[in-house]
C-alpha angles and dihedrals in degrees: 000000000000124000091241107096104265092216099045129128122229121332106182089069089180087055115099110227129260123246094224136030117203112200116201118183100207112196124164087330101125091129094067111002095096084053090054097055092045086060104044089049091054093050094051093042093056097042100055114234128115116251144166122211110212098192102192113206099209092207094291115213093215134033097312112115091042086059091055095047091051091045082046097063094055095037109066091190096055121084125181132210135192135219121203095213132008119286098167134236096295086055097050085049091047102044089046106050085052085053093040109111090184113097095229113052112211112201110196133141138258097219092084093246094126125055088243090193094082089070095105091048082053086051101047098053091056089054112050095049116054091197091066113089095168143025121199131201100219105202112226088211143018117240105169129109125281089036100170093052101034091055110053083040100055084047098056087042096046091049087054093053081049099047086050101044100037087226127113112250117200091175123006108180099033100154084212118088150131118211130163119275103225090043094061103042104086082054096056099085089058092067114120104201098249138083093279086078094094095052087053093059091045090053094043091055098047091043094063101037098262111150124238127201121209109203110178125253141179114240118213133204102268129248118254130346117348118243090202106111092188101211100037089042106037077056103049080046097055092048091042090055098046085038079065109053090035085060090055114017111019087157088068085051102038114027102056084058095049088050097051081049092053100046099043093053083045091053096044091046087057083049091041091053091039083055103036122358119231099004113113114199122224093240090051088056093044098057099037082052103045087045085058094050096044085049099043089050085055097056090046099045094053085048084062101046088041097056084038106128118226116359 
């Protein structure tokens, strides 16, 4: 990487601060990246307000990070860092909301899927209205690869998040939003690198009562080769989601199964006794015990999130 800290603040302390940071994971994407810039920067220069691009090159493997270096010397609001091996998407968000200097951070991607030139409309709605932490750009339609297994999978997934948060959810896991600087940054640290760091910032911000926003958006095929592997990722996102809720709110995960548990042993040792008095089989025992445990982990577990300090 630079030699430049990766998770600095500021560095140019005269500067005054933007009003907005833009962070673009940039990732094998030299056919189209320099496209991408071109039209991020148009869309901030004509909507007023001040910005930076930190365009992340996550150690390409083509011409990537040679086509940023020659857009950054004509884009003044562009600046372009380097990493020296692979962190992953969550790393490059992560890394760069901790570095933004704007206070409100923007997350998109560099593969042209989202119409990058509502980020100021994304922007806006954070900002007139101070009960808004987040805006989300809820895509009408998914375009990726693997569609007829991505879809009926999001949804299951996404109904789940819903199930354990109480909140309608229209996307869960859009990589484009604006969210206010200061309110995420206690979050950062709970990204995990991969894609499923956008869920985890949706989730943090619905656990603890912060508002978002869904503004509609279209959602176009990709340029160049897709990074979703569907099995290794669909997984990392299911365990990221319950991860989630479990870190906020363990009581919404643990305590439905230790009740069913519960329920059910009570209702097979009336049927035992109805059967045969005063024998107790081994299966009866199982299931009352391991509903007591299950139940006994949830309370402990909330004890735990509720003396947390911070987050």
């Amino acid at each position: 990487m630079e030699q430049r800290p990766a998770e600095q603040g500021a560095q140019d302390q005269g500067a005054p601060a933007p009003d907005v940071s833009i962070v673009l994971p940039c990732y094998n994407e030299e056919t189209h990246v320099v496209a991408e810039v071109e039209r991020i920067c148009a869309a901030m220069d004509a909507s007023g307000y001040t910005y930076e691009l930190l365009a992340f090159d996550d150690a390409s493997g083509d011409g990537t990070l040679a086509r940023l270096r020659e857009a950054e010397r004509r884009l003044p609001c562009l600046e372009v860092i380097a990493f020296g091996h692979n962190g992953g998407a969550g790393t490059v968000r992560r890394i760069g909301s901790r570095r933004a200097r704007g206070e409100i951070v923007v997350w998109t991607d560099a593969d042209m899927t989202y119409p990058n030139e509502r980020i100021p409309e994304l922007v806006r709605t954070v900002l007139e209205d101070p009960a808004v932490d987040q805006a989300v750009g809820a895509r009408r339609q998914e375009a990726g690869s693997h569609r007829l297994l991505r879809i009926p999978a999001k949804w299951a997934i996404r109904k789940i998040a819903e199930r354990l948060t109480n909140t309608r959810i229209p996307d869960l896991n859009s990589g484009l939003r604006a969210f206010r600087r200061k309110v995420a940054l206690p979050y950062l640290r709970l990204l995990p690198p991969g894609f499923s760091c956008v869920t985890t910032i949706t989730l943090a911000f619905l656990s603890n009562q912060h508002r978002i926003v869904y503004v509609p958006i279209d959602y176009a095929k990709r340029s160049g080769d897709s990074k979703f592997h569907f099995v290794r990722d669909a997984y990392r996102y299911i365990l990221q989601v319950l991860r989630m809720v479990m870190y906020f709110n363990p009581l919404k995960v643990l305590m439905p199964p230790a009740l069913w548990l519960l329920g059910i042993g009570t209702a097979k040792f009336v049927f035992d006794q109805v059967r045969s008095p005063l024998y107790i089989p081994n299966n009866t025992v199982m299931l009352l015990m391991t509903g007591l445990i299950v139940g006994a982990m949830a309370l402990l577990a909330d004890l735990i999130v509720r003396s947390r300090n911070g987050v």
